[in-house]
BAPA-44260 format. One line per 10 residues: number of its first residue (from 1); their letters; for each residue x, y, z of C-alpha. Coordinates in steps of 0.25 Angstrom, whole numbers, plus 2048, in hexadecimal, padded with zeros to 3 digits. Layout:
N
NUM) A) X Y Z | ...
END
This chain:
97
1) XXXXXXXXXX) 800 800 800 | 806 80D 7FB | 808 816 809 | 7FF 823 80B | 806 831 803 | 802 83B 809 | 7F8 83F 815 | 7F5 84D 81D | 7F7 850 82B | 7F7 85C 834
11) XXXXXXXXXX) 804 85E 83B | 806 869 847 | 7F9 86F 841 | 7FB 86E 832 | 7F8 864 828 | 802 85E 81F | 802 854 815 | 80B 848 815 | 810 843 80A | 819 838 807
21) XXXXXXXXXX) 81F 83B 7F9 | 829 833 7EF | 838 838 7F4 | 839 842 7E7 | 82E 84C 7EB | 837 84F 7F9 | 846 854 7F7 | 851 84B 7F8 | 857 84F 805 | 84B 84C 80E
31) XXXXXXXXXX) 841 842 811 | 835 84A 813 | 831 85A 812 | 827 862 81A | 81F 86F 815 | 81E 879 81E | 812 87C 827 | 810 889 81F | 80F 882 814 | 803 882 80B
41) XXXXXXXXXX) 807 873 807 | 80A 86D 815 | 810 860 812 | 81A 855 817 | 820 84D 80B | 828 83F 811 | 830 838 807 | 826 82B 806 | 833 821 803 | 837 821 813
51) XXXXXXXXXX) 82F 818 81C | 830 814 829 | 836 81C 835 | 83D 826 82B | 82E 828 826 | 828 82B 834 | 835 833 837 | 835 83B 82A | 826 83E 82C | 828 842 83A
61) XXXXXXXXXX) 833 84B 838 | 82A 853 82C | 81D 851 835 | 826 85B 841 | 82B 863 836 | 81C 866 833 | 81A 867 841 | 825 870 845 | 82A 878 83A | 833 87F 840
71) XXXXXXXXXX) 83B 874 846 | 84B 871 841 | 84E 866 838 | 855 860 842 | 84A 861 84E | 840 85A 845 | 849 84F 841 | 84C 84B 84E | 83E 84B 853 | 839 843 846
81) XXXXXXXXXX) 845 838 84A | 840 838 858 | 832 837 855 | 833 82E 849 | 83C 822 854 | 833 824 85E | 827 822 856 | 82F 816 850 | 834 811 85E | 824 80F 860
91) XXXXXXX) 820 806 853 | 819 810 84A | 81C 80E 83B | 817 812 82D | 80B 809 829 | 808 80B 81B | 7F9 80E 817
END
């Protein structure tokens, strides 16, 4: 079963859509992209190659960037690798549709 591409949700008040998209449409240095709140076209766009825990971690870490836009690099990719092993450490995993 081909695994769902794209859906909406609201994150810190604003709604976005996430779409997992072929690796072409994102550029080559990153594994996901995130519009700005201000944005007319809020949207998270993940790479739809990576699965498992760099997945949930990737979408975490674009998730906080929604959330707190104004937040370093480096402070969202810590908490995204934190959040990402603990959520890992308690069994939750990608179930495809």
């Amino acid at each position: 079963m081909k695994p769902f591409a794209s859906f909406w949700a609201t994150l810190a008040g604003v709604r976005y859509r996430i779409r997992f998209v072929r690796s072409a449409e994102i550029p080559f240095d990153r594994f996901a992209d995130c519009s700005s709140p201000e944005s007319s076209k809020r949207e998270i766009r993940v790479r739809q190659v990576l699965r498992g825990k760099s997945r949930m971690e990737t979408v975490i870490h674009e998730a906080l960037h929604a959330q707190t836009w104004d937040r370093t690099e480096a402070d969202v990719a810590r908490s995204a690798r934190e959040l990402a092993a603990l959520l890992w450490r308690c069994g939750y995993r990608e179930v495809e549709p």
